[in-house]
C-alpha positions in Angstrom: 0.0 0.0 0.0 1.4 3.4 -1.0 0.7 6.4 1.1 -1.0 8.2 -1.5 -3.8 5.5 -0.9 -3.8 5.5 2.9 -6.4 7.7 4.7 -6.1 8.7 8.4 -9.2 10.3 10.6 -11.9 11.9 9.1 -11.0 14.3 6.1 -10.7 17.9 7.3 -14.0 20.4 6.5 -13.3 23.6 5.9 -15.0 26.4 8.5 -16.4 29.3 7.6 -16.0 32.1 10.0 -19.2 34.0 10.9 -17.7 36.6 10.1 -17.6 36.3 6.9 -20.9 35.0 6.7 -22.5 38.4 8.2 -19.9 40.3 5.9 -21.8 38.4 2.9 -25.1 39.2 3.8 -24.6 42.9 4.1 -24.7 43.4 0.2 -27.9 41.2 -0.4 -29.4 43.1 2.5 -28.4 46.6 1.1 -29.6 45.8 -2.8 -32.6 44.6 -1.5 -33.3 47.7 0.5 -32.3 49.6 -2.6 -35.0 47.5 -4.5 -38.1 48.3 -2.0 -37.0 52.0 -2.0 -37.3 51.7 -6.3 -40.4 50.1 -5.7 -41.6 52.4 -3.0 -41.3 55.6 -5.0 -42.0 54.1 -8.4 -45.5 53.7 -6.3 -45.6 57.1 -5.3 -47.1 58.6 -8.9 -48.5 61.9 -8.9 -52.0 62.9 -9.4 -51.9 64.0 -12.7 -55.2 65.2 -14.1 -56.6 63.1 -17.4 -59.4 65.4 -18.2 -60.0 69.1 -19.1 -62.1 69.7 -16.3 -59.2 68.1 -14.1 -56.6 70.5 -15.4 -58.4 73.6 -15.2 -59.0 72.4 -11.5 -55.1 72.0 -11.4 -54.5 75.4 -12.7 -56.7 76.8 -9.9 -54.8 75.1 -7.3 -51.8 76.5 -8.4 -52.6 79.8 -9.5 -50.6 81.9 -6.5 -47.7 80.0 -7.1 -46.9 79.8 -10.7 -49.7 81.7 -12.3 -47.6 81.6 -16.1 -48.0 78.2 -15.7 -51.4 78.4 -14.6 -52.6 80.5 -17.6 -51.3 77.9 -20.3 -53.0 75.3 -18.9 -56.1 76.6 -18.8 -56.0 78.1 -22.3 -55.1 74.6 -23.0 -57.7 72.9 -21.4 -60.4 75.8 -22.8 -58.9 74.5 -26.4 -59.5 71.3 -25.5 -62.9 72.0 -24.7 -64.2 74.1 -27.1 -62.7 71.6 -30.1 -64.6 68.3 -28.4 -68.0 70.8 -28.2 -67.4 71.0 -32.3 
């Protein structure tokens, strides 16, 4: 028998250090937080309205804040309105 063929004892398993387990775990953790946050303000749409009535309600609201912006929409929405009453 040559000693490349003889075993002794049990053969030796490797341990892994906790460490290095909780080290591992910290990425998963971290890109799966990133993933509910996507999710979480991919959710988070805005009230946009889809009707004329809706934006000239919208350029009310904002009217003392941005009232440039206010004007176009509702000349927009008035458009809108009087071409669909054609």
């Amino acid at each position: 028998m040559t000693s490349a063929s003889m075993t002794f004892g049990r053969p030796a398993r490797l341990a892994i250090p906790r460490s290095s387990l909780w080290l591992s775990a910290i990425p998963a953790t971290m890109i799966n937080g990133l993933r509910r946050l996507d999710s979480w303000q991919l959710s988070k749409q805005r009230d946009e309205p889809k009707t004329a009535e809706g934006v000239l309600a919208w350029a009310g609201r904002i009217e003392a804040t941005e009232p440039g912006f206010a004007s176009d929409l509702r000349a927009a929405a008035l458009r809108t309105m009087s071409a669909s009453d054609r």
